[in-house]
C-alpha positions in Angstrom: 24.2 12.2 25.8 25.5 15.6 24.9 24.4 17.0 21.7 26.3 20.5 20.1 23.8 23.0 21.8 24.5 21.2 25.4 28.3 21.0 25.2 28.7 24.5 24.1 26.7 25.9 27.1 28.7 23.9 29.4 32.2 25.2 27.6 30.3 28.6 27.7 29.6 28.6 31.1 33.3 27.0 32.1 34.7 29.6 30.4 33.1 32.0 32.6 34.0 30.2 35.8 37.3 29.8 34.7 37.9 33.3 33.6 35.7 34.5 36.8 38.4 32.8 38.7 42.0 33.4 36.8 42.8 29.8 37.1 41.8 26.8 34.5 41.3 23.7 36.2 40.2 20.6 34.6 
């Protein structure tokens, strides 16, 4: 079960992947 704290650190650290990377995958 996600609750608001959880799912933004995961979007938080996705972002950070993603941008680490240059490419948005899903």
């Amino acid at each position: 079960w996600w609750n608001v704290v959880d799912w933004a650190n995961v979007q938080e650290r996705f972002a950070n992947a993603t941008s680490n990377k240059g490419i948005i995958t899903l």
